[in-house]
C-alpha positions as CSV (number, residue, x, y, z in Angstrom):
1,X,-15.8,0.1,-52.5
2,X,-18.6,-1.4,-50.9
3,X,-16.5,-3.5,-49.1
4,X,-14.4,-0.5,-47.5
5,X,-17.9,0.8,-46.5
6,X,-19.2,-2.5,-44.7
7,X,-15.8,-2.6,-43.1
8,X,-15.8,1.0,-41.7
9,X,-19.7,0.9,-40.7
10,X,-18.6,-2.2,-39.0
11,X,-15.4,-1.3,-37.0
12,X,-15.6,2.6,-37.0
13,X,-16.0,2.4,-33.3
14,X,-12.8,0.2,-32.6
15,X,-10.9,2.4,-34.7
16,X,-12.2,5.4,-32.2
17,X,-10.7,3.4,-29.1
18,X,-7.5,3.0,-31.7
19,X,-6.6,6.7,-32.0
20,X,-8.0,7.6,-28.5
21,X,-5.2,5.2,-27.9
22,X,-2.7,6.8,-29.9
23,X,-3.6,10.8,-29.5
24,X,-3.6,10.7,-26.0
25,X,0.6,10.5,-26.0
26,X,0.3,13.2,-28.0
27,X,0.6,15.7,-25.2
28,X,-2.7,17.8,-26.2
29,X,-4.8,18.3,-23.1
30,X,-6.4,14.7,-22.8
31,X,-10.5,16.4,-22.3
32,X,-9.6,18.2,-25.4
33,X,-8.2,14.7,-27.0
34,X,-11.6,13.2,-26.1
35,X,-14.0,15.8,-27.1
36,X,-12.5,16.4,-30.6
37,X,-12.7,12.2,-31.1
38,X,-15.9,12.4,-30.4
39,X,-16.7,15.0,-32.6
40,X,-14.6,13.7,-35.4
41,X,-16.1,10.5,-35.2
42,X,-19.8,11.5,-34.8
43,X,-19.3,13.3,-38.1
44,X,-17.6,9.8,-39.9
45,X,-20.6,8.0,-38.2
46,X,-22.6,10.5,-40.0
47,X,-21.2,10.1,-43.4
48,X,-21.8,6.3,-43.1
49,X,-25.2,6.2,-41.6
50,X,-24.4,5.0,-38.6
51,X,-25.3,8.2,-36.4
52,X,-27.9,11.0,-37.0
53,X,-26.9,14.6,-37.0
54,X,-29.7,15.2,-34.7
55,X,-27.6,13.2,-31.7
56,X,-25.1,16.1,-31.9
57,X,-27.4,18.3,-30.1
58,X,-27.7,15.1,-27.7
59,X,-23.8,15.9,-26.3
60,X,-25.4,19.6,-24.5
61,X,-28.2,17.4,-23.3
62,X,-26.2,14.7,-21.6
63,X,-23.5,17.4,-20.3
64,X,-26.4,19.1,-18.8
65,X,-27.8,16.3,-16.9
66,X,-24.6,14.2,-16.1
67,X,-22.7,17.4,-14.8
68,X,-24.2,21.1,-15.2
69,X,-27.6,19.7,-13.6
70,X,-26.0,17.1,-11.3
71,X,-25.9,17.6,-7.5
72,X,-23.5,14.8,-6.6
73,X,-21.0,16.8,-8.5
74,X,-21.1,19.7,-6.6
75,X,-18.8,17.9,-3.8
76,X,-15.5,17.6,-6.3
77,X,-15.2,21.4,-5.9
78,X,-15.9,21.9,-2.7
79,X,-13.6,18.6,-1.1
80,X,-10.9,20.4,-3.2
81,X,-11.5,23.7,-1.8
82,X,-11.6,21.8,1.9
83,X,-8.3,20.1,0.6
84,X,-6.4,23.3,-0.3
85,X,-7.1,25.3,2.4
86,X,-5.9,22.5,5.0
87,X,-2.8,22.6,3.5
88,X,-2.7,26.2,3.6
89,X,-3.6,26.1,7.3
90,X,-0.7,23.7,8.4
91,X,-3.1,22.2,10.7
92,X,-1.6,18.6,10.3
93,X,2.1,20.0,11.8
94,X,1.5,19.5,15.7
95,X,-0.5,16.6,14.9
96,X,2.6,14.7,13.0
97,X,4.9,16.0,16.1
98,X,2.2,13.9,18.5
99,X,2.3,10.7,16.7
100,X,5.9,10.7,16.8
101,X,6.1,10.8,20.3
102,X,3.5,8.3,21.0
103,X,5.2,5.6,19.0
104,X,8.7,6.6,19.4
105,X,9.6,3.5,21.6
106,X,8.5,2.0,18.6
107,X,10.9,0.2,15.4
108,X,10.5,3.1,12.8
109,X,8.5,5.1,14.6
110,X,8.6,8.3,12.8
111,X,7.7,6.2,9.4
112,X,4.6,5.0,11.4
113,X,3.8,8.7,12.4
114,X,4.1,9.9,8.8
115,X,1.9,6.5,7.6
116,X,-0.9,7.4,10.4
117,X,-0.9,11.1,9.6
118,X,-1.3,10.3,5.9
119,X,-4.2,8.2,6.7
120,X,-5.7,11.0,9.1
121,X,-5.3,13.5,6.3
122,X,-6.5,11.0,3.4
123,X,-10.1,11.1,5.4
124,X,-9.5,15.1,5.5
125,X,-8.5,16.3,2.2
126,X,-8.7,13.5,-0.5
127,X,-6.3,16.3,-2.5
128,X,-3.2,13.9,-3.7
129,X,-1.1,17.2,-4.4
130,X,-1.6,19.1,-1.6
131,X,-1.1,15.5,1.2
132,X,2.4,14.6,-0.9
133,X,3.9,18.3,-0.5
134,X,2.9,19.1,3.1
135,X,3.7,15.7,4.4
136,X,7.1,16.0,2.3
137,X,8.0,19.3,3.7
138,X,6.6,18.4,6.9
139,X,8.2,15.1,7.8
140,X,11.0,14.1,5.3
141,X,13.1,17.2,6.5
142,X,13.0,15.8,10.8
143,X,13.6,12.2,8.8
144,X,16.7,12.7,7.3
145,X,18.0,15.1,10.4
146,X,17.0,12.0,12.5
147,X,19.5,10.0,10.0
148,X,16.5,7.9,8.4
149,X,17.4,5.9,5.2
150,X,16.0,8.4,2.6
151,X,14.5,5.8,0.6
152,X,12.5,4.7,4.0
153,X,11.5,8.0,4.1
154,X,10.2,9.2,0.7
155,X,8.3,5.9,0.1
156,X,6.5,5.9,3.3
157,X,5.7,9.5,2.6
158,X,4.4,9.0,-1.1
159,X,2.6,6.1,-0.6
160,X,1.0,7.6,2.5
161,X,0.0,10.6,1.1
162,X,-2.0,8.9,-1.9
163,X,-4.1,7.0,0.3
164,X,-6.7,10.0,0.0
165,X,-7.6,8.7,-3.5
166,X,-9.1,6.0,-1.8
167,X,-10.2,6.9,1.8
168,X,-13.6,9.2,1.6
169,X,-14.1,12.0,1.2
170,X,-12.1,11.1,-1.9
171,X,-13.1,13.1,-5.2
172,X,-11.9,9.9,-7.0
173,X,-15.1,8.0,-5.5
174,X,-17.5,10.2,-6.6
175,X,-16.3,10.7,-9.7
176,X,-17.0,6.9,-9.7
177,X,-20.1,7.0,-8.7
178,X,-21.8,8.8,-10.8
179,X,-19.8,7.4,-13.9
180,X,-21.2,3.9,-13.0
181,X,-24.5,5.2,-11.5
182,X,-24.1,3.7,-7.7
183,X,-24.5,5.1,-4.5
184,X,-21.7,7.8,-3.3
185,X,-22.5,6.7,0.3
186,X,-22.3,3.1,0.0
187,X,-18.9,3.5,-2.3
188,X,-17.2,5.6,0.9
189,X,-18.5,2.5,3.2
190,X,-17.1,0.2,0.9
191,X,-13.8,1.9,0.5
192,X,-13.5,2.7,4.5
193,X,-11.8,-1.0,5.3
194,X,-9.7,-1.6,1.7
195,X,-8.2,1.9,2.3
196,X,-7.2,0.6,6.1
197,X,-6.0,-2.4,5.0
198,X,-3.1,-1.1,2.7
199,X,-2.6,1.9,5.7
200,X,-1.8,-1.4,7.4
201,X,0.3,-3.4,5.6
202,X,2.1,-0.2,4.9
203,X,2.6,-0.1,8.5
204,X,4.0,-3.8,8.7
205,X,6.2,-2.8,6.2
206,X,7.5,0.0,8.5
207,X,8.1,-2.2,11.4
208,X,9.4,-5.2,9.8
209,X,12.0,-3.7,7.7
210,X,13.0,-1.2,11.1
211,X,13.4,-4.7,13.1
212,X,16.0,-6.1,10.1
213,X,17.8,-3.3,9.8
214,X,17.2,-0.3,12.6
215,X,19.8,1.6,11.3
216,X,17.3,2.5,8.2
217,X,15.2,3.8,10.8
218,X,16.5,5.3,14.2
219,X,14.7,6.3,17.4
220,X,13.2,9.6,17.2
221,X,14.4,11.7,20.8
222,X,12.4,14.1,22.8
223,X,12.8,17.7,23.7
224,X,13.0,19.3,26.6
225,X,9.1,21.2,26.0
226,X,7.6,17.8,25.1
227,X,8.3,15.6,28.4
228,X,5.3,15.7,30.7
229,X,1.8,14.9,30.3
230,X,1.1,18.7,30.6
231,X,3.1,19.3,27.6
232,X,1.9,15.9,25.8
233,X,-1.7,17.0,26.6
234,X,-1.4,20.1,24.9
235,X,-0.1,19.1,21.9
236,X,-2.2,16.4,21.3
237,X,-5.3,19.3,22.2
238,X,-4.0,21.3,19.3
239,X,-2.7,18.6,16.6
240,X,-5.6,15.6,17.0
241,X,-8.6,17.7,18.3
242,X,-8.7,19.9,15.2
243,X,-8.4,17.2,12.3
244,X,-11.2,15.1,14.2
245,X,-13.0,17.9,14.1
246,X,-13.0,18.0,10.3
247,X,-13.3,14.3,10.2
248,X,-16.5,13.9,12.4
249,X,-17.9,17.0,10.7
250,X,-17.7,15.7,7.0
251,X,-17.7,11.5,7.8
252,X,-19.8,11.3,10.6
253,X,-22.3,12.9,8.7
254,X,-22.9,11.2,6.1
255,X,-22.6,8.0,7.7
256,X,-25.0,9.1,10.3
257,X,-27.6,10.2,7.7
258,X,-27.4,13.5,8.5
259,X,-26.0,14.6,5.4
260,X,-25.8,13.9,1.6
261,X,-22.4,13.7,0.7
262,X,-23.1,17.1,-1.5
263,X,-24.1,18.8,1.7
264,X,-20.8,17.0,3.8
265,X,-18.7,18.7,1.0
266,X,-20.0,22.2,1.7
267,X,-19.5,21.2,5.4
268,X,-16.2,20.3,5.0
269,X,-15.5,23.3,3.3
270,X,-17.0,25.6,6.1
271,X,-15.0,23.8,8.8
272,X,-11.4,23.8,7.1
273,X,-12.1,27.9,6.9
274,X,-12.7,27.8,10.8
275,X,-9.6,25.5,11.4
276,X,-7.5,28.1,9.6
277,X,-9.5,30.8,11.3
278,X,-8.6,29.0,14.2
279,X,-4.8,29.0,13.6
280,X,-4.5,32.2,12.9
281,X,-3.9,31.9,8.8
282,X,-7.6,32.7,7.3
283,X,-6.1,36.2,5.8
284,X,-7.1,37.9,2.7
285,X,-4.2,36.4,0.2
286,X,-5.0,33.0,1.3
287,X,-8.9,32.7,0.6
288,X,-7.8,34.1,-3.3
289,X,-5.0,31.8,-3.6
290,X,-7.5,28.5,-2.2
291,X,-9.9,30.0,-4.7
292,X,-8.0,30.1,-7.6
293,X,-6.3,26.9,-6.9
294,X,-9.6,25.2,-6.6
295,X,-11.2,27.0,-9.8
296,X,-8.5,25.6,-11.9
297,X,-8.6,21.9,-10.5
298,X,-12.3,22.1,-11.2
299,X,-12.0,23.3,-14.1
300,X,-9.8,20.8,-15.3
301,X,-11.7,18.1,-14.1
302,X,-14.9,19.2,-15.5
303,X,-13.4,19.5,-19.1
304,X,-12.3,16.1,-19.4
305,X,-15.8,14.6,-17.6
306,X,-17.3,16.5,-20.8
307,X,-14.7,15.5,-23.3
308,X,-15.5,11.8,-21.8
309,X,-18.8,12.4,-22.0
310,X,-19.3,12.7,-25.4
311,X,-16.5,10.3,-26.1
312,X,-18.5,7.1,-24.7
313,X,-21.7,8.4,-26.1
314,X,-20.2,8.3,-29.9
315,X,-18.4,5.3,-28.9
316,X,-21.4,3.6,-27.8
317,X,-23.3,5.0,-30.7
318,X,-21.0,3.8,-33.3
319,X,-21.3,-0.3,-31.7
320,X,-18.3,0.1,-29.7
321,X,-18.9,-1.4,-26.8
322,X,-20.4,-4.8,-29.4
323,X,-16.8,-5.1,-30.9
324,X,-15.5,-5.3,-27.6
325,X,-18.1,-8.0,-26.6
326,X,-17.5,-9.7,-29.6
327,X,-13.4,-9.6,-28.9
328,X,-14.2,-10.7,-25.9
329,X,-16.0,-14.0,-26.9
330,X,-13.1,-14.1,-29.7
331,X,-10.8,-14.4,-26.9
332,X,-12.9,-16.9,-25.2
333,X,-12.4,-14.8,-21.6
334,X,-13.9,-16.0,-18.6
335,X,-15.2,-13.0,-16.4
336,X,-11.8,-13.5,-14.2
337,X,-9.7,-13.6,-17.3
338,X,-11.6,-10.4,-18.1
339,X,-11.2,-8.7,-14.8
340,X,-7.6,-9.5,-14.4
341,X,-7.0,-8.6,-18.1
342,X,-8.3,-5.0,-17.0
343,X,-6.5,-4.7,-13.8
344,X,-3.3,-5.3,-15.9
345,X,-4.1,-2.8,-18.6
346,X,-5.3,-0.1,-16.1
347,X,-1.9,-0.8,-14.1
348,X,0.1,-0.1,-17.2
349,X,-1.8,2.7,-17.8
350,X,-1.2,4.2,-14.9
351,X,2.6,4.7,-15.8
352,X,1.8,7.3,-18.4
353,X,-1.9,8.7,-17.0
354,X,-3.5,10.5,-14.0
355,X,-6.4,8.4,-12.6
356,X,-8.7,11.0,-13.6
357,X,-7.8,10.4,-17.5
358,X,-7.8,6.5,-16.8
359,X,-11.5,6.3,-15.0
360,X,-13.1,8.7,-17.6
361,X,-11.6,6.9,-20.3
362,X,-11.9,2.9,-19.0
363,X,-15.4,2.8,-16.8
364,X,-17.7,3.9,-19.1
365,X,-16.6,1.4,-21.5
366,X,-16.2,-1.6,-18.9
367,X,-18.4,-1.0,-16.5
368,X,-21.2,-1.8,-18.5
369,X,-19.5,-5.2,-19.5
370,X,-18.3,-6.1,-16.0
371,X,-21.9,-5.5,-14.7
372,X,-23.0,-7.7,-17.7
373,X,-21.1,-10.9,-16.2
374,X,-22.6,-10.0,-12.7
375,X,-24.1,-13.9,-12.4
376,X,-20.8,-15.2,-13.1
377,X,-18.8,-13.2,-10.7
378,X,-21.9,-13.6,-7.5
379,X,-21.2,-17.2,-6.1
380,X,-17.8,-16.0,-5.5
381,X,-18.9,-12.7,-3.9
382,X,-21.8,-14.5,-1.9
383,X,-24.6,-12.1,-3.3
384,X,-26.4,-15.1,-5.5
385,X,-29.4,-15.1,-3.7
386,X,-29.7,-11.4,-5.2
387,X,-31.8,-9.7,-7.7
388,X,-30.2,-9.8,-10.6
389,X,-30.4,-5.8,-10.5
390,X,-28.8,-5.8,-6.6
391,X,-26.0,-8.2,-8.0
392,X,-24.9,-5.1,-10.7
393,X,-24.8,-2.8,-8.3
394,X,-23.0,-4.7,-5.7
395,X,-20.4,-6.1,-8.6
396,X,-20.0,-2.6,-9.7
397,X,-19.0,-1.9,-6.3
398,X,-16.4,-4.0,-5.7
399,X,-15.0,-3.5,-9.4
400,X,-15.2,0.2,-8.2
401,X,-12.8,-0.5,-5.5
402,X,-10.7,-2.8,-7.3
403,X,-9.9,0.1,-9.8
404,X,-9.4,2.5,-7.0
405,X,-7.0,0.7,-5.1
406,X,-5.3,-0.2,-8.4
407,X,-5.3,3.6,-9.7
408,X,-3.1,4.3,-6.3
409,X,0.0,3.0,-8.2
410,X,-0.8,5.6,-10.8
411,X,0.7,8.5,-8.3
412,X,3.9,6.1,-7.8
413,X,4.9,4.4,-11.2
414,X,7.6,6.1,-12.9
415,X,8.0,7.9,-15.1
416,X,4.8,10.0,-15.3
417,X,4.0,9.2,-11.2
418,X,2.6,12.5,-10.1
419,X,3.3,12.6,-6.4
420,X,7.1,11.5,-7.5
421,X,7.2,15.1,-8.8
422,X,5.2,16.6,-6.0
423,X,7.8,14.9,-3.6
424,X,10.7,15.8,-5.5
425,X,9.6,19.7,-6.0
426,X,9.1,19.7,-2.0
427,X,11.9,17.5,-0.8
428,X,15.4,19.2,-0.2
429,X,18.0,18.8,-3.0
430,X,19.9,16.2,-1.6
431,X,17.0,13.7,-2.4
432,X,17.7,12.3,-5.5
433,X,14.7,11.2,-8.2
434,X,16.5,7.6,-8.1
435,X,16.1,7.7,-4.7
436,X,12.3,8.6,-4.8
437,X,12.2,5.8,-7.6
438,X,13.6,2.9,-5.2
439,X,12.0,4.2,-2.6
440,X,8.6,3.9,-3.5
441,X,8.8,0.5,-5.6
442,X,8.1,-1.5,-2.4
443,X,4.7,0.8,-1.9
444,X,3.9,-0.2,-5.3
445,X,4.3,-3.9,-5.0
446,X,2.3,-3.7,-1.6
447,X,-0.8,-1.9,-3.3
448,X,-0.8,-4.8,-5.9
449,X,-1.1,-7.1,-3.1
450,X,-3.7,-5.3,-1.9
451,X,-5.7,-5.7,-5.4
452,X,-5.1,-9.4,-5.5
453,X,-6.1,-9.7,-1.3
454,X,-9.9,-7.6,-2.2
455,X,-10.3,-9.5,-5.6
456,X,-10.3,-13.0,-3.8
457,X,-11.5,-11.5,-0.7
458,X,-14.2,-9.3,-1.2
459,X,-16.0,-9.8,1.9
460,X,-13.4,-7.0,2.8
461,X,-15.3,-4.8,0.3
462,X,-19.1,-5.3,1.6
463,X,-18.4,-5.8,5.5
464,X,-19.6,-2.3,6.2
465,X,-22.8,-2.6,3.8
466,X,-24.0,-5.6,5.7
């Protein structure tokens, strides 16, 4: 008996990680899944000794200060308001309509429109939803009437549209930043040129495959309205000007200094209600419907930060994060066999789970241990001559981006890929899932490249910190 005992006061908090593990396929809402874990366990950590009941009232405290009393936070619900209500104003259509013109002497151009507007709205909305449905509805429909392969044309749109996990103001990154305790503005500089880089090679893509095989992507024609700078001028007044409007508002700044990213949000928020002012749609119906819709994502957010919350306090309480230390030396992992151990479980992962359930339930677990090997992983990111504080925050950093960029595949990866469904429920009903699937699995193998080009590059990561 008093064997059973050591071996449960021991290991109680790898058998938390087990049935985390196991309950969240269960189906049951995953900040539910983590709250009740934590509870359960705090209790068994009770009964053994391990915990005192007094660090149950600790969970209201920590929820308090990490979310109720926390400022940074107060941007999720407002970049999703600013999110929602640009895709309720249509502002993006003219803008897709301009970009197609300008690079319609070019191999694919209307894929390269679609990947540039996706960009442009990833550094507007950061809202994965509402970028994969209106560029679905937008541009897949003028795709296949211009006879583009429909594969071309749903991956270029999905992967696109889920660079605003990413690209600031994305809620992702300050999600992250607060989990791992770094700067929100230095995480959006940091994130600027990796988020470019696969816009890029997504653009390659485009161009390269076009060139082999054009009939995948045929020349988009003009109409009779559109010829003439007149006509080219206005367009490109009322499709660019507005979105860089939104983009210098809520970028520029917090870049310039101007701003906190908190007070950015609630600027963003105010000028996507005067772009749909502006175009005529700010009525009644559609401020309750931007509302609600925002309520509910917030709300659903928020529950599983409090679920996750509690979860890595109990989990830490209980010598959770020891074991996996201790399985770690067991293993005898170097800090790379480490880091590419994690980048390979958080891609699985991301086959059956949102991001938002992957980075609540994997950085405040590893982040502590990644920071923890910052001397090993500093000659090879050039910060050695450091404090050792500076090198945890800079390492967080780039493992910060390294998950992001990685947690893009998420919204791709059958057979739980969320903008897959998004694009499916918008696209016409000719486009088949399979289609969708094959469509995006280039996208997919082009984000991994990405991981792999910032982990033994990650000058890309710092360039705009220096």
């Amino acid at each position: 008996m008093e064997a059973l005992y050591n071996h449960f006061y021991d290991y109680l908090g790898g058998y938390m990680f087990i049935a985390l593990a196991l309950f969240v396929f269960t189906g049951f809402p995953v900040g539910l899944v983590l709250g009740g874990l934590a509870l359960l366990f705090a209790l068994g950590g009770i009964g053994l000794g391990v915990m005192h009941t007094s660090e149950l009232y600790l969970f209201v405290e920590r929820l308090w200060q990490n979310a109720a009393n926390n400022q940074i936070l107060v941007a999720v619900p407002c970049f999703i308001f600013m999110g929602i209500m640009l895709e309720k104003s249509q502002v993006a259509d003219n803008l897709l309509r301009v970009l197609q013109l300008l690079l319609r002497r070019v191999p694919g151009g209307l894929a390269l429109a679609v990947a540039l507007l996706g960009t442009i709205l990833a550094a507007t909305t950061g809202i994965i939803g509402a970028s994969v449905v209106m560029l679905t509805m937008m541009a897949l429909p003028a795709m296949l009437a211009q006879k583009y392969d429909v594969r071309l044309g749903t991956g270029i749109i999905a992967a696109s549209a889920t660079l605003g996990i990413l690209l600031p103001p994305s809620v992702m990154l300050v999600m992250m930043a607060d989990l791992m305790a770094i700067s929100v503005g230095n995480l959006f500089l940091a994130a600027i040129l990796p988020g470019l880089m696969l816009a890029a090679f997504y653009c390659i893509y485009v161009v390269v495959i076009s060139m082999i095989k054009p009939q995948l992507a045929p020349r988009v024609e003009r109409e009779e309205s559109e010829v003439g700078a007149w006509n080219l001028f206005v367009l490109f007044a009322k499709g660019v000007l507005p979105v860089s409007f939104l983009i210098v508002l809520v970028l520029g700044s917090i870049f310039a200094g101007w701003a906190t990213p908190t007070e950015a949000s609630g600027i963003g928020a105010f000028g996507a209600i005067l772009l749909a002012a502006f175009s005529g749609r700010l009525r009644r119906e559609t401020v309750d419907k931007v509302c609600m819709q925002t309520a509910l994502t917030s709300a659903m957010i928020f529950l599983i930060f409090g679920g996750a919350t509690a979860f890595s306090y109990v989990f830490r309480a209980l010598y959770g994060e020891d074991l996996i230390l201790d399985f770690i030396q067991w293993m005898g992992l170097t800090h790379w066999s480490l880091l590419f151990l994690l980048m390979v479980v958080i891609f699985l992962l991301g086959f059956f789970f949102d991001w938002l359930e992957i980075t609540l339930i994997i950085l405040p677990v590893f982040a502590p241990i990644i920071a923890s090997f910052a001397p090993d992983f500093a000659p090879a990111l050039g910060i050695e001559h450091l404090s050792p504080e500076d090198q945890k925050s800079m390492v967080l950093l780039w493992f910060a981006i390294l998950v992001s960029v990685n947690l893009q595949t998420s919204f791709l990866t059958p057979p739980f890929g969320f903008a897959l469904f998004f694009l499916k429920g918008a696209a016409p009903a000719s486009v088949r899932i399979k289609d969708i699937y094959r469509g995006v699995t280039p996208f997919v193998i082009l984000q991994l490249v990405g991981v792999l080009v910032l982990a033994l590059c990650p000058s890309i990561v710092f360039w705009l910190l220096s």
